[in-house]
C-alpha positions, -999 to +999 in steps of 0.1 A: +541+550+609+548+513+616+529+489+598+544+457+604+532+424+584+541+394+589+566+378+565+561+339+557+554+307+537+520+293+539+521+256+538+499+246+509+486+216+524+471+232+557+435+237+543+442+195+537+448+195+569+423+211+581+398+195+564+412+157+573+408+170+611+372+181+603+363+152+585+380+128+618+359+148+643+328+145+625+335+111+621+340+108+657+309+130+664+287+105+647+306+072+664+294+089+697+259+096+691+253+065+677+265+048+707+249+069+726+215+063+705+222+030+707+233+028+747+201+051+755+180+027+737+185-001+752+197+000+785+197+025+813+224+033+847+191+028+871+161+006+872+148-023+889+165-055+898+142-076+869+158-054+844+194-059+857+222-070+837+259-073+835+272-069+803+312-068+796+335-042+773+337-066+751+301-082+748+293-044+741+313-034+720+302-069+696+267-059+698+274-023+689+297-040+659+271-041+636+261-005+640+297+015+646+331+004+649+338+017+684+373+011+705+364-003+740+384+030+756+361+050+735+333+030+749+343+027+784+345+068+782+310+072+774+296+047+799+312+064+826+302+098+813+265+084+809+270+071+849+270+034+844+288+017+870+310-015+867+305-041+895+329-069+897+319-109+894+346-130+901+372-111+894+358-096+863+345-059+852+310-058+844+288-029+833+258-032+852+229-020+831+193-023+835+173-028+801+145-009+788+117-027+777 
């Protein structure tokens, strides 16, 4: 008969822990779909040339500024994941995005 337990000390502040994690990942979750609500709402990766437009990180991320605080990695991430494309104007990165009417 070998019943083996484990011997230790159980940190009291892991369910803290734990629930800080949760509560950054839903907080993340929800910065994500609300670009991605807000992205998919106005703009789209294909459509015709009248409905083209270049838009920079930056110019993005203020018009998304009074919806979610979103960091323009975090951004760039889920532009590429949605396939959006960057073309380059003079030297310069811009999304090109076609908005929806």
């Amino acid at each position: 008969m070998n019943n083996h337990r484990k011997i230790g000390f159980r940190a009291y502040n892991d369910n803290a822990q734990n629930s800080e994690e949760d509560k950054q990942k839903k907080k993340q979750a929800e910065r994500q779909k609300a670009i991605a609500d807000f992205i998919g709402h106005n703009y789209s990766p294909i459509g015709t040339t009248s409905q083209k437009c270049y838009k920079t990180t930056v110019e993005l991320v203020y018009e998304l500024s009074n919806i979610v605080d979103v960091a323009p990695m975090e951004l760039t991430k889920q532009l590429t994941d949605a396939r959006y494309h960057v073309e380059y104007l003079a030297g310069q990165p811009y999304w090109v995005l076609y908005e929806k009417p």
